[in-house]
C-alpha positions in Angstrom: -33.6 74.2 -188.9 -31.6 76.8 -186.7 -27.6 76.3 -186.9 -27.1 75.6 -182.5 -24.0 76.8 -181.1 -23.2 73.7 -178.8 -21.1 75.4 -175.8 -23.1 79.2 -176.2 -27.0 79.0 -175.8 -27.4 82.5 -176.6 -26.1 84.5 -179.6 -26.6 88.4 -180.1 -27.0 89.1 -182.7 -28.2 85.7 -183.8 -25.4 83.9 -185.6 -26.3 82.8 -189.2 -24.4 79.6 -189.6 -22.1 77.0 -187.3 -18.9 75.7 -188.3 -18.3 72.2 -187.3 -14.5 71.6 -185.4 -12.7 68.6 -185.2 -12.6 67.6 -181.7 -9.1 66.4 -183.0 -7.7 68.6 -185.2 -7.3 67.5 -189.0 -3.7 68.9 -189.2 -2.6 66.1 -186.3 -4.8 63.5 -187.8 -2.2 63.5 -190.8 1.0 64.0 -189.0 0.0 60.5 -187.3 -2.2 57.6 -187.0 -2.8 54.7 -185.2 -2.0 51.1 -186.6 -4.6 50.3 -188.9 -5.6 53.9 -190.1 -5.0 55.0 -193.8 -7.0 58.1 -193.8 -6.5 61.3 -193.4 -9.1 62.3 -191.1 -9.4 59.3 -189.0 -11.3 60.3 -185.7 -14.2 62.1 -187.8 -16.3 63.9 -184.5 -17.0 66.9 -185.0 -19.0 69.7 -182.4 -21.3 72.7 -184.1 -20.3 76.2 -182.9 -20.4 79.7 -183.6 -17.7 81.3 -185.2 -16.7 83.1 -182.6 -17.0 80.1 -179.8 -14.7 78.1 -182.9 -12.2 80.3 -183.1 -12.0 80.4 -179.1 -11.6 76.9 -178.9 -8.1 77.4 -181.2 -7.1 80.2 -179.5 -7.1 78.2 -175.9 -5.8 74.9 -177.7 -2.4 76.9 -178.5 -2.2 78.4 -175.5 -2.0 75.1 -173.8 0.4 73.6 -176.6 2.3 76.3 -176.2 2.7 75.7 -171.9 3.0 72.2 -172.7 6.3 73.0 -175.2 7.3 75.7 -172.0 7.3 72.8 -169.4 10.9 70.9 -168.4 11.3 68.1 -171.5 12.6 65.6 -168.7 9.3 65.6 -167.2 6.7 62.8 -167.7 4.6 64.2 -170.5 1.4 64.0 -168.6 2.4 65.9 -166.0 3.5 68.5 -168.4 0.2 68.5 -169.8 -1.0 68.8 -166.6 1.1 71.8 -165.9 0.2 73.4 -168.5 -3.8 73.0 -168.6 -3.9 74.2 -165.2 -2.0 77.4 -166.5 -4.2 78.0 -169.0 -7.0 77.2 -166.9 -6.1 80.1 -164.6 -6.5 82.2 -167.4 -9.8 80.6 -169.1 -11.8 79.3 -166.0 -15.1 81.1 -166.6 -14.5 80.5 -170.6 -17.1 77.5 -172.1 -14.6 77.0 -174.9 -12.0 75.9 -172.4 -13.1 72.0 -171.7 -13.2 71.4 -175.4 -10.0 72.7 -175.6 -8.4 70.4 -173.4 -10.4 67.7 -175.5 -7.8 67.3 -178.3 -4.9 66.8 -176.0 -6.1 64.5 -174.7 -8.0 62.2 -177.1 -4.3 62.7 -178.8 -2.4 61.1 -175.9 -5.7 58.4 -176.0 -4.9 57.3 -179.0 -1.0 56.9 -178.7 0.1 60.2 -179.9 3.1 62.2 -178.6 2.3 65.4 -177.9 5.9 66.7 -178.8 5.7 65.3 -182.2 2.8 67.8 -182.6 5.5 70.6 -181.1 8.3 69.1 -183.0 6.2 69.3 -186.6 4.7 73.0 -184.9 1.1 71.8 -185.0 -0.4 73.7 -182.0 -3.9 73.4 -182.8 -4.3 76.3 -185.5 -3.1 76.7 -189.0 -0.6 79.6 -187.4 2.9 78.5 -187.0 4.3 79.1 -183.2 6.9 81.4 -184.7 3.5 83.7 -185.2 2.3 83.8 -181.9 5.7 84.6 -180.6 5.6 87.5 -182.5 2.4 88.3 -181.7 
């Protein structure tokens, strides 16, 4: 069976295998879950990709963690995340990576998360601290 890439239909050269990515990331499955959840990973679905598409998805997730930390904290939080998307959006528009992106956010907030406790705990949606993009 060929390992299928599901957001790039055509790969050259061919990739050779498919990692599978949390749709919500492991890292924010542990720092909370819902009433009734003891395990670790506790929203399991997963999406085959390349390597490359994989680590494109991460890269857009922090960006938009990182415009949702930038927006006023007065504001609702959905509107911040709202601000935000549409920043990165601007930047990511023709990118297929940038819809699952916005996935984890938002199954996050579905599921009664608090987006700042991810930005309080720096959990941006890669196992880089913010301190490192910063730098960057």
């Amino acid at each position: 069976m060929e390992n299928v890439c599901e957001i790039h239909s055509y790969h050259r050269p061919r990739h050779l295998l498919t990692e599978s990515h949390h749709v919500l990331p492991r890292a924010w499955q542990a720092v909370w879950q819902p009433m009734r959840e003891e395990r670790n990973v506790w929203y399991p679905k997963t999406i085959e990709l390349c390597p490359t598409g994989h680590g494109g998805v991460h890269h857009i997730l922090v960006e938009i963690m990182r415009e949702y930390e930038a927006q006023p904290k007065h504001a609702i939080e959905e509107v911040r995340l709202q601000v935000a998307e549409a920043a990165v959006r601007a930047r990511y528009r023709q990118h297929k990576e940038f819809p699952i992106a916005c996935l984890a956010p938002r199954l996050w907030k579905s599921k009664g998360g608090l987006l700042d406790t991810l930005i309080n705990r720096r959990q941006y949606g890669w196992g880089l601290s913010h301190r490192q993009f910063v730098d960057r």
